[in-house]
C-alpha positions in Angstrom: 31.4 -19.0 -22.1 28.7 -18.4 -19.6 27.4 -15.6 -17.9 24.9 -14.4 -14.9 22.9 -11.9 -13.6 21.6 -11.1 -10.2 18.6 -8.9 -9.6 16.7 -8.0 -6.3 13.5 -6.3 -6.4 11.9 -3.7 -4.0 8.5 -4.1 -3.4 5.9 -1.6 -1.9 5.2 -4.6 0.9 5.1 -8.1 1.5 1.8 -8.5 0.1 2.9 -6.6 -3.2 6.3 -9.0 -3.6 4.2 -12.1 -2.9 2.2 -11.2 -5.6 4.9 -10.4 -7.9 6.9 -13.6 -6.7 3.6 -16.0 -8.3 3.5 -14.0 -11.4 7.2 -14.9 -12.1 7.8 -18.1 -10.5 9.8 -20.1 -13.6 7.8 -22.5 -14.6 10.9 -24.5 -16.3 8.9 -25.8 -19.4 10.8 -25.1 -22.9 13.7 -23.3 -21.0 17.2 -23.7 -22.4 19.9 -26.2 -21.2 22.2 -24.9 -19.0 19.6 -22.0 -18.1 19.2 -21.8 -14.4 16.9 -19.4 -12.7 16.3 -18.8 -9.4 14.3 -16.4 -7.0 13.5 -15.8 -3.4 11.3 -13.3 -1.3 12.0 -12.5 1.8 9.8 -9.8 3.2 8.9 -7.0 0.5 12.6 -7.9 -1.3 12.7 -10.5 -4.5 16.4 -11.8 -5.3 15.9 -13.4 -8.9 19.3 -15.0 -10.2 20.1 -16.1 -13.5 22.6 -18.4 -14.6 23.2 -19.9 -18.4 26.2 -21.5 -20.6 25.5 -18.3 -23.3 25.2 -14.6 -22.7 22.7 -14.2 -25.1 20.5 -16.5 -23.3 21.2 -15.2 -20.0 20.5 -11.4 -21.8 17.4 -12.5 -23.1 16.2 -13.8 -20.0 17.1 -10.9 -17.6 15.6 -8.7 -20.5 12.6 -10.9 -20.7 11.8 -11.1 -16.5 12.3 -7.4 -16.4 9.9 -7.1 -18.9 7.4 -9.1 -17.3 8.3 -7.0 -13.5 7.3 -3.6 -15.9 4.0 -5.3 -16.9 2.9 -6.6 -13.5 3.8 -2.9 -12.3 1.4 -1.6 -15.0 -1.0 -3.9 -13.8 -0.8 -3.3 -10.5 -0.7 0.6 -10.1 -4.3 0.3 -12.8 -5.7 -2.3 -10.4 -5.4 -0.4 -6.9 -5.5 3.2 -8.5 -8.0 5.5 -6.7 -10.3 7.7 -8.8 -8.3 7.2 -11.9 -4.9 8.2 -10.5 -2.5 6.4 -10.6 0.8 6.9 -7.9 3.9 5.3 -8.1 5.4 4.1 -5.0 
């Protein structure tokens, strides 16, 4: 059985998804066989696609990237806040 997910991400700007895009390009070291990941940007819009031979794996991995989008988010809104307040976009 396999299984896939498709995500596309809304960025604030172009210079907001560019940064996001580095911070989860796969690096493909230690990743599972018959895992396939894929993204693109275009713009301020990342499409991330994940394709695996188990559900669990591609579960794990959509769980895992989304986790890693949260962080980066965290990060982010900390990084550019202005006098210690934070906005989300």
């Amino acid at each position: 059985m396999s299984a896939a997910a498709r995500f596309v991400l809304s960025c604030a700007d172009a210079k907001v998804s560019r940064s996001l895009a580095s911070v989860l390009t796969p690096d493909n070291e230690g990743a599972p066989k018959r895992l396939l990941i894929s993204m693109t940007r275009r713009d301020r819009l990342i499409e991330l696609k994940i394709q695996s031979g188990s559900p669990s794996t591609s579960l794990s991995t959509a769980l895992a990237l989304l986790k890693d989008v949260a962080l980066f988010e965290e990060v982010w809104l900390l990084s550019h806040a202005k006098h210690g307040r934070v906005h989300r976009a």
